[in-house]
C-alpha positions in Angstrom: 87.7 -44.8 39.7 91.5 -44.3 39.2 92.7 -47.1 40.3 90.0 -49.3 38.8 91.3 -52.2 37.2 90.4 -52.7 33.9 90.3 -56.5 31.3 90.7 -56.2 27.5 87.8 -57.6 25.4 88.5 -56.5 22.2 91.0 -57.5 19.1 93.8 -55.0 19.4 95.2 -53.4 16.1 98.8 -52.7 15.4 100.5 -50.3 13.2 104.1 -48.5 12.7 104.1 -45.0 12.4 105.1 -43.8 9.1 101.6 -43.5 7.5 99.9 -46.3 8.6 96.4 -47.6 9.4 94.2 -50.6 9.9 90.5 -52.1 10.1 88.6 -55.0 11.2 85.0 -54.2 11.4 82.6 -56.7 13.3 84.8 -59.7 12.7 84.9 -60.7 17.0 81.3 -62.0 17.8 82.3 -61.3 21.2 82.2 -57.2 20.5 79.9 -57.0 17.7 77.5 -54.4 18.3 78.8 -53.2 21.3 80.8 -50.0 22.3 84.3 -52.0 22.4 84.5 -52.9 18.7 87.5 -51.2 17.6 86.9 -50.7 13.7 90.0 -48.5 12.7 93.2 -47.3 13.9 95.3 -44.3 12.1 98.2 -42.7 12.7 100.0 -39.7 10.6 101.6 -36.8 11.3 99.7 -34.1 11.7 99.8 -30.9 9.6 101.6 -29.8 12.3 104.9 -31.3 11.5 105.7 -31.2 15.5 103.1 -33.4 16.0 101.8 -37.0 15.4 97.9 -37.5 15.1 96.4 -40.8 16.1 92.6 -41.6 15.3 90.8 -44.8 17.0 87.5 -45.4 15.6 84.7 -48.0 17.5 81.1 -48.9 16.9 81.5 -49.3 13.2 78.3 -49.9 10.8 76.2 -47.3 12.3 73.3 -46.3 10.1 72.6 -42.8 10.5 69.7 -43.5 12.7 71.7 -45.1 15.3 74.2 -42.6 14.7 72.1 -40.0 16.4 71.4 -41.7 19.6 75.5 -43.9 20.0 77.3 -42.7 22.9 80.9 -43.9 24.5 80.4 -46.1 27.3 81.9 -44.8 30.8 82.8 -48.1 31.6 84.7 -48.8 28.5 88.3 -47.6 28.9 89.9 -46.9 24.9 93.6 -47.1 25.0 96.5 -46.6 22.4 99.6 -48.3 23.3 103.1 -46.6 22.3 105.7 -48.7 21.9 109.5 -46.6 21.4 111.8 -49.2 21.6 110.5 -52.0 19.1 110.5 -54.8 21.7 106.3 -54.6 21.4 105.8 -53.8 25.1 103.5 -50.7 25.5 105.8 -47.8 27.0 103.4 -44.9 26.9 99.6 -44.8 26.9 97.1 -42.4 25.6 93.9 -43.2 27.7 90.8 -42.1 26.6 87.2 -42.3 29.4 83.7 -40.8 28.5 82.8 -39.2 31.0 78.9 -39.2 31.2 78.1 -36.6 33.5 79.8 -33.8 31.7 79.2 -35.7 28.4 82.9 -34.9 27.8 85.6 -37.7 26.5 88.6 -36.9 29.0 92.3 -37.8 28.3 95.0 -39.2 30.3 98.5 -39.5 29.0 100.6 -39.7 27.1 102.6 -41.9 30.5 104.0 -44.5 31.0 101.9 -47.1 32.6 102.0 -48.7 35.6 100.3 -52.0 34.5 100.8 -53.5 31.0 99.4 -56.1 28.8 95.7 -56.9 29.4 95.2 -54.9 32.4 95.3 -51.3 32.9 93.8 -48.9 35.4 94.0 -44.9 34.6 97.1 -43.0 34.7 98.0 -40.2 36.7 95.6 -36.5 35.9 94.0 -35.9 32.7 95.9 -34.3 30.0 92.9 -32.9 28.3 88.9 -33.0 27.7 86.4 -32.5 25.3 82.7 -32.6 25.0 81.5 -35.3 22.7 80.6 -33.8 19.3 76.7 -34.3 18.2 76.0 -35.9 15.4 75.7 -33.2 12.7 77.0 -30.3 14.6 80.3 -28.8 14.1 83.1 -30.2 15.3 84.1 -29.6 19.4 88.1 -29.5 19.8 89.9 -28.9 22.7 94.1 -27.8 22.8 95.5 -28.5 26.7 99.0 -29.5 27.7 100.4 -30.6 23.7 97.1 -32.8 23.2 94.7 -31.6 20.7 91.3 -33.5 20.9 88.3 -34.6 19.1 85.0 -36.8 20.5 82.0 -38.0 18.6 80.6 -39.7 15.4 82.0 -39.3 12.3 81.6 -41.0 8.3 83.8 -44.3 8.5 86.8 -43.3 6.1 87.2 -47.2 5.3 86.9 -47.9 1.9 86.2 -51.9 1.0 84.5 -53.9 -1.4 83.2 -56.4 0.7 80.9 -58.2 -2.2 84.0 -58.4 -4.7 86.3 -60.1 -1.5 83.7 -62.6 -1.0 83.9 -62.8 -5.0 87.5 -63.4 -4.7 87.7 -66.1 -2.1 84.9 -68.0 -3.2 86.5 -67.9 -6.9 84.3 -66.6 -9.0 86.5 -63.4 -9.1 90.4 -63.0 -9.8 90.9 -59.5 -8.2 89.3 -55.8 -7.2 87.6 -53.5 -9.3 89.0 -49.7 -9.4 87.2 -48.3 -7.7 84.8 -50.7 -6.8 81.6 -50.4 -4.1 82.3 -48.9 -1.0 80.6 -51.6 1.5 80.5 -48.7 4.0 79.4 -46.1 2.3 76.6 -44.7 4.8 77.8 -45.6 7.7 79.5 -44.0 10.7 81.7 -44.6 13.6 82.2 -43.4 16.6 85.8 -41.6 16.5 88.4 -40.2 18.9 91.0 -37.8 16.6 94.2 -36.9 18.9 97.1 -34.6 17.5 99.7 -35.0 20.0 103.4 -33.0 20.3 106.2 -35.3 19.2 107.8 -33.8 22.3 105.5 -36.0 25.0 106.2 -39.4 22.8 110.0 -39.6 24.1 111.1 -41.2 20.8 112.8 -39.8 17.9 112.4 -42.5 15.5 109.6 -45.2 14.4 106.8 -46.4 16.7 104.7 -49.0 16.9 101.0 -48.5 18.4 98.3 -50.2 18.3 94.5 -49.8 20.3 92.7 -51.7 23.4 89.5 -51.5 24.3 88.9 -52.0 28.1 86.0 -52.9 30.1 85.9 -51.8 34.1 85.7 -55.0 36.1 
């Protein structure tokens, strides 16, 4: 399974670290519905001021009846690229594989890939792992080799007026309401949280990252 190569199918989301984030919820017919819609991407630093936290959520608009039965796919691979040197070409990876049997999301990374662009296959031993969260329960965190680790449904934290942007670009509407209606509200996502040491990012300025979703071929 290591060296299984794997084929993007899902819109990839790019951010600089500062405080950043972005969304795109169920925009690529091609992924709606399925486990390699990427919905979010978030990065921060962490309250650990040695430490940068990167969130990637998928499976967006989960009511929260489907909530309780969404699981990662094993045969999706979710990936967030690292690029150090602002020429947009991933240098590091965090890799991120459900693992089914053990119901566990395991990490690899963060290293420096041997494949780039639209193909990957996993790199090197796993940095740390995690059972996936239930949907309810209390959290399930894991703290191995500078990676801190989180698995398993949470409340989308994207806020958007969906009715009012519709309103907007059809005319009938010159701007956003404060605060306006959540179109979200409700729904939940499937979320992988990573807090990882600034240390294993070999970069002591800006970043750019952005998230892959990968399918085994």
């Amino acid at each position: 399974m290591k060296k299984s190569k794997l084929l993007i199918i899902a819109a990839l989301i790019l951010a600089i670290c500062g405080i950043v984030y972005a969304a795109d919820h169920a925009d690529a017919p091609s992924v709606t519905s399925q486990s390699t819609d990427i919905t979010d991407l978030y990065s921060f630093q962490g309250s650990d001021p040695n430490a940068l936290v990167f969130v990637a959520n998928t499976q967006g608009l989960l009511s929260p009846t489907a909530t309780s039965t969404a699981k990662f796919d094993e045969n999706t691979l979710i990936e967030i690229n690292i690029d150090n040197n602002n020429d947009l070409i991933e240098d590091l990876v965090i890799q991120c594989k459900f693992d089914a049997a053990s119901n566990s999301m395991k990490v690899y990374g963060p290293v420096a890939p041997s494949e780039k662009g639209t193909r990957s296959k996993l790199e090197g031993n796993v940095t740390a792992s995690v059972g996936i969260t239930p949907y309810g329960a209390a959290p399930l965190t894991a703290n191995q080799n500078g990676v801190k680790v989180f698995a398993g449904p949470r409340d989308d934290p994207f806020f958007f007026d969906l009715d009012q942007f519709k309103m907007i670009l059809a005319g009938t509407a010159s701007g956003f309401n404060n605060p306006g209606i959540d179109h979200f509200a409700g729904t939940n996502v499937m979320s992988i949280v990573l807090e990882v040491q600034k240390s294993l990012l070999s970069s002591t300025g800006k970043i750019n990252v952005w998230v892959e979703t990968k399918k085994k071929i």
